[in-house]
C-alpha positions in Angstrom: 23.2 -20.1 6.8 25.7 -22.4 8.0 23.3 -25.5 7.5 23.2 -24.9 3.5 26.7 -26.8 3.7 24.4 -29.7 4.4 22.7 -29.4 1.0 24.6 -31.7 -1.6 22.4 -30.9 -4.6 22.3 -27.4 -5.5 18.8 -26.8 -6.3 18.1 -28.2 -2.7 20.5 -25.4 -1.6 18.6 -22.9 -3.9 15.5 -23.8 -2.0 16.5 -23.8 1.8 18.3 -19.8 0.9 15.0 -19.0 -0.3 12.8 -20.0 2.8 15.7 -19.2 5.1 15.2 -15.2 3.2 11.5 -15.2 3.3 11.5 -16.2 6.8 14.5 -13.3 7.6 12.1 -10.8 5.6 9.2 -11.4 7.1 10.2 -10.6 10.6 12.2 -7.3 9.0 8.4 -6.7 7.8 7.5 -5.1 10.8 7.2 -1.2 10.5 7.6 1.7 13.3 6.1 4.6 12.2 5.2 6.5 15.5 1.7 5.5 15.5 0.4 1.5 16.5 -2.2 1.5 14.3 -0.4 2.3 11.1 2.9 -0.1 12.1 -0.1 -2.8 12.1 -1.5 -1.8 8.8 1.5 -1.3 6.8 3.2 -4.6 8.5 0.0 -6.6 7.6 0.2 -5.0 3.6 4.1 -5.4 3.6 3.6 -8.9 4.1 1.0 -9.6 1.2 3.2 -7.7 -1.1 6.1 -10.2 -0.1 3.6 -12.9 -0.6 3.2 -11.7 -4.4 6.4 -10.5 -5.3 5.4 -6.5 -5.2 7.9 -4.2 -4.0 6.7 -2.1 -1.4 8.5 1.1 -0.3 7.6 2.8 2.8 8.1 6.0 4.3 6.0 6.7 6.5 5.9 9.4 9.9 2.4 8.5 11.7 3.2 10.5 14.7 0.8 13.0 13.8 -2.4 10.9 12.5 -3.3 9.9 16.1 -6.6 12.5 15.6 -7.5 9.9 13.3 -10.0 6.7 14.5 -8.2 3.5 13.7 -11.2 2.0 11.6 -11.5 5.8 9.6 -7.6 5.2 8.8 -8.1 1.4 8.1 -10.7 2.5 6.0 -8.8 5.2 4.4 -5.7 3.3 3.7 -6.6 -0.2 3.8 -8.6 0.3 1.0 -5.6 2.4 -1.2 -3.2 0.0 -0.4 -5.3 -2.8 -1.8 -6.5 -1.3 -4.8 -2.7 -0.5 -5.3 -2.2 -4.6 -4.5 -5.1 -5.5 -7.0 -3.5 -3.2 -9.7 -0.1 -4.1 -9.3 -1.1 -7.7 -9.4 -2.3 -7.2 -13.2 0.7 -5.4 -14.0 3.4 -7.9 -16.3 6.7 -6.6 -16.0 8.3 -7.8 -12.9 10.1 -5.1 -12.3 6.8 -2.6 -12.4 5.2 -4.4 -9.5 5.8 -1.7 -7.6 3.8 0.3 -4.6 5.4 3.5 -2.9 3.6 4.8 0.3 4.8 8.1 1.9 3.3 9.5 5.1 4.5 12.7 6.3 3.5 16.1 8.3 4.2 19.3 7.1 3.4 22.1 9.2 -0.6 21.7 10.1 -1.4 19.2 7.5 -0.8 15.1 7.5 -0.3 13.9 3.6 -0.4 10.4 2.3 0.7 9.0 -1.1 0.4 6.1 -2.7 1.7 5.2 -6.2 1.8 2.1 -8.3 1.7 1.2 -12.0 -1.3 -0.2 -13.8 -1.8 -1.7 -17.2 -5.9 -0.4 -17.7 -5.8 1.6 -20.5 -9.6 1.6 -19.7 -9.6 3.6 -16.8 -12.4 6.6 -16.5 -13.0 8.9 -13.9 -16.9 9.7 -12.7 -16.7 13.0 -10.2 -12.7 12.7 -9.7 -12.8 9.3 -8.9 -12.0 6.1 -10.9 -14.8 3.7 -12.2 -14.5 0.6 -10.5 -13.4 -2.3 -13.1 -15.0 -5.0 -11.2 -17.9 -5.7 -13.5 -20.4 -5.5 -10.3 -18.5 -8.1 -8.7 -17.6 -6.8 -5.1 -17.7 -3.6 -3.8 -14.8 -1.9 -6.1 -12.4 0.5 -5.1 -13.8 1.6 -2.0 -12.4 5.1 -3.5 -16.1 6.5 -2.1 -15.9 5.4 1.5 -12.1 7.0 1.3 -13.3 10.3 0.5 -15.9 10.3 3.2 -13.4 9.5 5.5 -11.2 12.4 4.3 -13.7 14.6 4.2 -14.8 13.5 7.6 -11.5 15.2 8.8 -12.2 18.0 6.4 -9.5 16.7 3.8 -9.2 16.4 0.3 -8.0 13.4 -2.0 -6.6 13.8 -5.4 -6.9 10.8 -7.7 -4.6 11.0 -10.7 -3.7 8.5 -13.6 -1.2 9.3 -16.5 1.6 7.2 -18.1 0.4 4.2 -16.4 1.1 5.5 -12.6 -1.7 6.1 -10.7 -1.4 8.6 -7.2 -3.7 9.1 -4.4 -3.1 12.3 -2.6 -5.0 12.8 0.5 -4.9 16.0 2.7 -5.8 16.1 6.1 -5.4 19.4 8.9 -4.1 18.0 11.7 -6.7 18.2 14.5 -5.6 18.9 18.2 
């Protein structure tokens, strides 16, 4: 911080802060949640949230999702986290690009939320999940590979959207 001193003009002083901060915050990025797998995942989303300007909050206990295969929980959450990236992306206020992860245990039972905002009005729901809105380009949401994942486990994922915040619940017995 010392070296902005070096800056005459202030815009070039502007700019150094703001690499200097980006540089600071990635290497804050990095997550410890009790489980290796997750720190990776949510380090490797935190980072493309920085990359776009989305607030990501995070609170997350993965010391009881080690039952869980680390490509069943990539596919699981991978996939939410960027569907809530895509969504988010859309969004126009600023101050709505938001994505809130919580990851807890509770007795016998892992949960997992996510939350964001969207701006679809369009959104429609076949069998409890949401339609994809890619127009048959790419493989949408990936909402059906999620749910046989979860159900894999013998959980249950709850997909709701009202007032423009959409939440994935996911239920999962702990195994072991």
């Amino acid at each position: 911080m010392e070296s902005l001193k070096l800056f005459s003009e202030e815009k070039d002083r502007q700019e150094y802060y703001e690499q200097i901060t980006r540089t600071i915050q990635s290497y804050d990025s990095q997550i410890e949640t009790g489980s290796k797998v997750l720190d990776i995942l949510l380090s490797q989303k935190r980072l493309i949230c920085m990359k776009n300007q989305i607030e990501i909050t995070c609170m997350a206990d993965g010391r009881g999702m080690e039952f869980i295969h680390a490509v069943d929980l990539y596919t699981i959450l991978g996939n939410a986290v960027d569907n809530a990236i895509e969504s988010v992306l859309l969004v126009s206020d600023p101050d709505k690009k938001v994505i809130s992860i919580s990851i807890w245990t509770k007795g016998r039972l892992l949960l997992m939320q996510i939350e964001n905002y969207f701006e679809n009005d369009e959104l429609k729901f076949v069998n409890g999940l949401p339609q994809t809105t890619k127009n048959g380009e790419g493989h949408g949401y990936g909402m059906k590979s999620m749910k046989k994942c979860v159900e894999k486990y013998k959980g249950e994922m709850d997909v709701t959207a009202k007032d423009h915040l959409f939440r994935l619940t996911i239920f999962i017995p702990v195994q072991g």
